[in-house]
N, C-alpha and C positions, 0 to 999 in steps of 0.2 A: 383669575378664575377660569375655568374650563367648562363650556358649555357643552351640559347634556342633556341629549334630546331621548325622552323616552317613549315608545309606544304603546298603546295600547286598544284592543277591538272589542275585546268579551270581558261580561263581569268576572270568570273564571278566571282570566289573565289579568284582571288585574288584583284580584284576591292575592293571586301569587307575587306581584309585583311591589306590593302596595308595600310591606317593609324596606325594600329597597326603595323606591319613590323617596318615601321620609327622610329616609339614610341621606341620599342625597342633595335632598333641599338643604339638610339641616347642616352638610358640610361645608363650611366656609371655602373650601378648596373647588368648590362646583357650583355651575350655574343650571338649575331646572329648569328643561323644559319638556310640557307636560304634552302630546300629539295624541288626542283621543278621535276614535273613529268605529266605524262595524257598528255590532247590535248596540255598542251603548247610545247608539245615536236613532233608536230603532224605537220607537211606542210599543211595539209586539211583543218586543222582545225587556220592556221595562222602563228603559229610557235612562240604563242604570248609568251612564254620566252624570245622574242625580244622586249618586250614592257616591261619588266622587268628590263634586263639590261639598258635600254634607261631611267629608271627611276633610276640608277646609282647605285644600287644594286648588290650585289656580290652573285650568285648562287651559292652556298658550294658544293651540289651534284644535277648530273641530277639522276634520275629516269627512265628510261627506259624502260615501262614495254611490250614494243613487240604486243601491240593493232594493231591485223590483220584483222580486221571483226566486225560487228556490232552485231554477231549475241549472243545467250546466250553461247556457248561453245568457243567462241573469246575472251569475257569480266573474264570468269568463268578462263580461262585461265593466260590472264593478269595478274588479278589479285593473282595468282601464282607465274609468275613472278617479279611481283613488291617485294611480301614478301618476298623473298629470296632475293634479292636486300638489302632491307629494316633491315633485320637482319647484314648482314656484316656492313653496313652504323653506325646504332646504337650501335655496339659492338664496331666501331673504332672510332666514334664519341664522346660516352658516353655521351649525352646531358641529363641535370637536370631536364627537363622538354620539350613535346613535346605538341607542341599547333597544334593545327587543326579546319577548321569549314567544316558543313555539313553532308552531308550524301551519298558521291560517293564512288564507289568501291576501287577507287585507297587511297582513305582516310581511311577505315576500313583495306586495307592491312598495311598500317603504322604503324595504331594504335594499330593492331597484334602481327604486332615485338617488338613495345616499350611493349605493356604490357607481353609481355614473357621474355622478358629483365628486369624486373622490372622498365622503366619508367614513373614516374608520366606524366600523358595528362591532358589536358584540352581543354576543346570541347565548342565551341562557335556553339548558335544555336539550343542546343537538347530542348529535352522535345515537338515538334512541331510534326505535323502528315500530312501527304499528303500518302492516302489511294489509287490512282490510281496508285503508283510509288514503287518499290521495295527499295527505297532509304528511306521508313518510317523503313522497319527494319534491314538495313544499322545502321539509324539514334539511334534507341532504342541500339543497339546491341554496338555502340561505345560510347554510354552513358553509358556503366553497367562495360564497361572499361575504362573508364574514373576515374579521382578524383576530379578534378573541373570543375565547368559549367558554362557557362555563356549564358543565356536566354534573349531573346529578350523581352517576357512578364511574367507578373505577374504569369500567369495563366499555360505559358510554366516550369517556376521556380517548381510551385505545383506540375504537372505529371510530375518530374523529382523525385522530395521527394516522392512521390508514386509510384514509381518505387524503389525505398529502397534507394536513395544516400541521407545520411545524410544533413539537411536545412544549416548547416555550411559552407558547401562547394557548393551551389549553390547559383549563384550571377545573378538578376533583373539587366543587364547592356541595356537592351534597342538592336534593332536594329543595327548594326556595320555600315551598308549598310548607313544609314541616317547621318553618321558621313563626308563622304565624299561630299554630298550634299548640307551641312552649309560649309564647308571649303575652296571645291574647287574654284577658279575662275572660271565660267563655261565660255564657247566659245558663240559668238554671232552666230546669224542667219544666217550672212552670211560667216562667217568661218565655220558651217559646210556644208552650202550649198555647200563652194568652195570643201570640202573634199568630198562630195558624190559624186559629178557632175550634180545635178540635183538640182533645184530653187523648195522651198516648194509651191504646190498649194494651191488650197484656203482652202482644208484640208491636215493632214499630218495623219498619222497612221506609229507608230512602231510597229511591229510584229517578234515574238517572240512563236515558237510553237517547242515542243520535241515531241515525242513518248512518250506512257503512259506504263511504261513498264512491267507493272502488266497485261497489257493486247495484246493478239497475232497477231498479222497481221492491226491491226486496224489505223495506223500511215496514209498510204497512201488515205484511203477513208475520213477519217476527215481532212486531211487537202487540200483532193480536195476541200472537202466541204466547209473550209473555203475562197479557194484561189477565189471560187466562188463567195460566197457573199462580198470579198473584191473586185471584178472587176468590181462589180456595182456600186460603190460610185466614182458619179461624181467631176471629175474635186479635183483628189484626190492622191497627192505621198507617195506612198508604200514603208518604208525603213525595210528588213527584214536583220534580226540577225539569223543568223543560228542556228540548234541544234547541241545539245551536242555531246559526241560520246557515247550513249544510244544506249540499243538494238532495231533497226528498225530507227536509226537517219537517216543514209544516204540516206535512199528513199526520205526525207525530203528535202533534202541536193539539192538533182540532182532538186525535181520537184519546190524548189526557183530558181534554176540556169535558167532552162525552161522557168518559170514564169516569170525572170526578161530578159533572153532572147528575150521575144516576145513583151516585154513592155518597150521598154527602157527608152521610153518618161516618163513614170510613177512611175518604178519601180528599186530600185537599191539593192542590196542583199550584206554581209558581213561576213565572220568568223568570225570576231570580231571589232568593231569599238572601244574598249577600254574605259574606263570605263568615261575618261573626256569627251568625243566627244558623248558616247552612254546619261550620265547625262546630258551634252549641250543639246543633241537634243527632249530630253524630254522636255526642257523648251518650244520648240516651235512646239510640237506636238498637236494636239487636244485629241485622247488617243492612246492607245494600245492594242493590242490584241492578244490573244495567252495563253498561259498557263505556265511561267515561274514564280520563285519563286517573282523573281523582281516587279511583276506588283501588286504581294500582299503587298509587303514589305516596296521598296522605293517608287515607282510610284506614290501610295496617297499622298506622301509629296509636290508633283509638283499641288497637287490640281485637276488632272484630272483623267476621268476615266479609269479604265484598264478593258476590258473585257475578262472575265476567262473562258476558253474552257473545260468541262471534266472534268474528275477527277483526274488528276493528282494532284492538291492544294489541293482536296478535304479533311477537315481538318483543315484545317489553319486558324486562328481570319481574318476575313475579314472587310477591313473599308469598309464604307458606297459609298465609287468610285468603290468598284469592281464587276461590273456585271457578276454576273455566268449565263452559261448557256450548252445544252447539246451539242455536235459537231457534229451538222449538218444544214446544209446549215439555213432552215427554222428560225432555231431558235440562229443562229447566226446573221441574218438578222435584225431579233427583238431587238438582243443587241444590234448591228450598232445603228439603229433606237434612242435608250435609251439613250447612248453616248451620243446623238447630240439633245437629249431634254434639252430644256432650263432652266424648272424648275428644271431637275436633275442636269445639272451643275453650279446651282444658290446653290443647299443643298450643295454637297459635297464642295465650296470653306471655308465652316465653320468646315469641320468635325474633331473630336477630331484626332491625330496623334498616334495610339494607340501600335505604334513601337517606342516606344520614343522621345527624347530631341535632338539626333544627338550628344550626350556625352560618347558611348559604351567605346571608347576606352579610356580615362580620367579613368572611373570605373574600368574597365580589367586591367590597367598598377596598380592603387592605391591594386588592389585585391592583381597582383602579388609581388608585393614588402611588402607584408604581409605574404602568405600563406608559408607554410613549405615544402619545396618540397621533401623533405627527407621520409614523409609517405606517402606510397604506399598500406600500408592494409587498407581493408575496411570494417565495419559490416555493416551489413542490417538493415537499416533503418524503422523499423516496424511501420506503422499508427495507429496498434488496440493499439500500448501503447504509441499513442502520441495525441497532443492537432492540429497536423497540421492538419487543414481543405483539404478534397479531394475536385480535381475539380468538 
């Protein structure tokens, strides 16, 4: 059996994760191991490591990494922490291969130790770019340490091979995220209504906004500006998901707490509603808005639109549901507006699904019980003496 060590920091990541997880406990061919750490180990943030074990799951090692502050010399820190964690963990672990997706701090401190350790990674996700976020060269940087990839597009696959990782080892598995959306039974309307506490109005809106963390102070005024133009849509309940623990999250944090404090009729707020109850209530939303990777990703698969705030995604293959726009009031306004045109939600119920089949994990299991995990050297992948076409 070939031991694998999986990670995981955010309930989001492991939303995406969590059919793969299964997959691989349940292969006779692999040995689980489960490395949880970040917000799920966080009270503020949920403590959603309880939503894990609840999913019957065995958490091998916590993670710990001592996140005291939002700020950059809090995270910069952490992340310190974590890797020296991470190095004892992998030395007595000695796992054959260590799987990861995305591009947060507490994931590049992982993926540090194992490549210093010599173990083979593999990284679900690279090759994407989101230009407002410090997690684009997170993202690049645990590609180049990486040995195998597995991309959501066509197109992500190419600026992975132009970045020099050899076309053999990078794998077109589609989306992971849309895997869970074909499989789960999702919850009715009115079982999540009874979880919220609140009867959906005659519109609903999920929202969903982080800090752009490329950028200094700007968290607080953009999403006044948001919470504004959402307090105008009539006859309309507000279910927000909180941020991450990003640098400038927490200002976020306090002014949904405020928001849903003076709105209770309208408004109900969450660390984490978990991934079945957060997919359920997509079904019966009108869209979403905000700026998280989700509303690029899965969100189109529900047929509706997600309006994209800023530059944080900025980068990302956009389908034809995601209205961009810049973070402020006026012109968040105009997107509301767009949402709720009729001929716009008549185009996108036909648009191509350009995150895939909802099969990622079917691909990633057939990849692993293939590849060699034993090679860990890598050459560079030169484009001027190859025939691969650049993006």
């Amino acid at each position: 059996m070939k031991r694998v060590a999986i990670v995981t920091g955010t309930r989001a990541e492991y939303g995406l994760l969590r059919p793969l997880i299964f997959a691989i406990r349940e292969d006779i061919k692999f040995e689980l191991k489960l490395l949880v750490t970040g917000m799920h180990l966080m009270p503020e943030f949920g403590n959603t490591y309880k939503e894990i074990e609840a999913d019957g799951l065995v958490i091998d090692v916590k993670i710990e990494d001592g996140l005291d502050g939002d700020s950059a010399k809090s995270i910069a820190k952490s992340m310190g922490r974590a890797l020296i964690q991470y190095a004892d963990v992998f030395d007595e672990m000695k796992p054959d291969i260590v799987i990861v997706l995305g591009d947060r701090t507490e994931i590049l401190a992982a993926v540090t130790a194992a490549m210093v350790a010599s173990i083979p990674i593999a990284h679900i996700h690279g090759g994407e770019t989101t230009e407002g976020a410090y997690d684009e060269f997170i993202r690049h940087a645990i590609t180049k340490m990486s040995h195998f990839h597995f991309t959501s597009t066509e197109s992500y696959k190419k600026r992975i091979i132009q970045m020099g990782e050899h076309p053999s080892r990078v794998f077109n598995v589609g989306a992971i995220g849309i895997d869970s959306i074909k499989k789960l039974k999702l919850l009715s309307k009115k079982q999540i209504e009874d979880y919220i506490g609140v009867k959906f109005n005659k519109k609903s809106v999920v929202v969903t906004f982080h800090p752009v963390t490329l950028e200094n102070f700007t968290a607080e005024q953009q999403f006044r500006d948001l919470l504004l133009a959402l307090d105008e849509i009539s006859d309309c309940t507000l279910i927000f998901t909180k941020a991450n623990s990003d640098k400038g999250g927490r200002i976020i944090n306090q002014m949904i707490d405020d928001f849903v404090n003076k709105n209770k009729h309208k408004a109900v707020g969450f660390a984490s509603l978990g991934q079945l109850r957060y997919l359920s209530t997509l079904q019966h939303v009108d869209f979403v808005i905000g700026n998280s990777s989700s509303g690029v990703l899965e969100v189109p698969y529900f047929k509706i639109p997600t309006i994209n705030i800023g530059d944080r995604q900025k980068g990302r293959l956009m389908p034809e549901s995601v209205i961009n726009c810049t973070p402020t009031y006026n012109e968040i306004s105009k997107a509301i507006e767009m949402a709720q045109d009729n001929e716009f939600l008549s185009r996108i119920t036909t648009q191509e699904n350009i995150y895939g089949d909802g099969e990622a994990t079917s691909k990633i299991m057939n990849t692993l019980r293939k590849i060699d995990f034993s090679v860990v050297q890598k050459q560079f992948y030169d484009l001027k003496n190859s025939t691969i076409e650049r993006i």
